[in-house]
N, C-alpha and C positions, 0 to 999 in steps of 0.2 A: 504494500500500500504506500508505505515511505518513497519506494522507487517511482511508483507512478505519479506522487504530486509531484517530486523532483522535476521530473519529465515535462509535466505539465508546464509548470511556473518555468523553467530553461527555455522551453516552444514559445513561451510568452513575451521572453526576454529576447528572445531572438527576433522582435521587428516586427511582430502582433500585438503589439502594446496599442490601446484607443491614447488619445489626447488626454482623458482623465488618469489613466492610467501609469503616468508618465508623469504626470501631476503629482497625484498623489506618490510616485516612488521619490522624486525628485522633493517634497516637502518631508517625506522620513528619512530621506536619508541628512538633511538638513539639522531634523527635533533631535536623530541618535547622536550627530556631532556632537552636539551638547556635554554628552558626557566623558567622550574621550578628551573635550577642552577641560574639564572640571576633574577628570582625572589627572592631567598630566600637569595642570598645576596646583592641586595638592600635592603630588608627589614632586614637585622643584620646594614646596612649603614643606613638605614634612607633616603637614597635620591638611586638615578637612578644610576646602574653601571656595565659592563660587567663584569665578571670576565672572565679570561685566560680561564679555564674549558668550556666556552661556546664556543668560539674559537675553540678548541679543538674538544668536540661537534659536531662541525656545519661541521668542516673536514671529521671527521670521520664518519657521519651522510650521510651528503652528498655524500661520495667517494662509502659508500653501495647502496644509493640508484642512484649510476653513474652508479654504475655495474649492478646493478636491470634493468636498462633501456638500459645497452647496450645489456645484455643476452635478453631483449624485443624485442631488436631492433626497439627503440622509440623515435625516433630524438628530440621529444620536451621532456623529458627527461633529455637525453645526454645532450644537452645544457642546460638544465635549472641549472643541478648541476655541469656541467664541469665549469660555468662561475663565480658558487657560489663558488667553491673551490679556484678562483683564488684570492678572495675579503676574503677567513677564511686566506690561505696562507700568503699574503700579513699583515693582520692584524699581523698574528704570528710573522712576521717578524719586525714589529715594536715593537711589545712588547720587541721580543727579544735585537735589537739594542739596546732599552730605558734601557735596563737592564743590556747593558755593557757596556753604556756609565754611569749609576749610576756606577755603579763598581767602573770603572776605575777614574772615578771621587772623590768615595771612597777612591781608593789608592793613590791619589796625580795628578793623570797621566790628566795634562791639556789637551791635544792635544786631548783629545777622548770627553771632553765636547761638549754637547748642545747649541747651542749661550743661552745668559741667556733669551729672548723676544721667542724661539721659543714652540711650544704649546707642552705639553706633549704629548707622545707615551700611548697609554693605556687608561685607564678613571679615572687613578687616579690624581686626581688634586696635584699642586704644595703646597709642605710648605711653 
């Protein structure tokens, strides 16, 4: 049985792919990047940590295979990645702020600080 969906999916790969098809392979193999990015920079850290790029990833990953499923017209789909994108957005969003309240923190500019007790934005821990 294992040999014949090989078969199958190989015949598929071989230039019978439809447009969605090709979509949807082309936005997973984008979401799985993600983890080989979040691997290989934990392991230059030595401990556990997202980097931006997986964020990033997981946007861009998901937004293809949003399309894959609406061009389907595949409700558990469309939700599955319309809801993931709100949680990669949101992330981006924090990273971003954390990074212009260092800034500005940087340049003097108190009023854009962090309280000092509140938890970092990111996964990079405090000096």
């Amino acid at each position: 049985m294992a040999e014949n969906l090989l078969r199958h999916y190989v015949s598929q790969l071989r230039g019978n792919l439809s447009f969605w098809e090709l979509i949807g392979f082309v936005g997973q193999a984008i979401f799985c990047t993600r983890f080989l990015v979040q691997w290989i920079a934990s392991e230059k850290k030595k401990r556990s940590i997202i980097p931006d790029a997986f964020w990033y990833l997981s946007l861009v990953g998901s937004t293809i295979l949003l399309v894959y499923g609406l061009g389907l017209k595949r409700p558990s789909l469309i939700l599955a990645y319309l809801f993931n994108n709100i949680v990669y957005l949101r992330n981006l969003v924090l990273i971003y702020r954390h990074r212009r309240q260092e800034a500005a923190a940087a340049a003097g500019d108190t009023t854009s600080r962090a309280a000092p007790d509140a938890p970092p934005a990111g996964n990079e821990p405090r000096a």
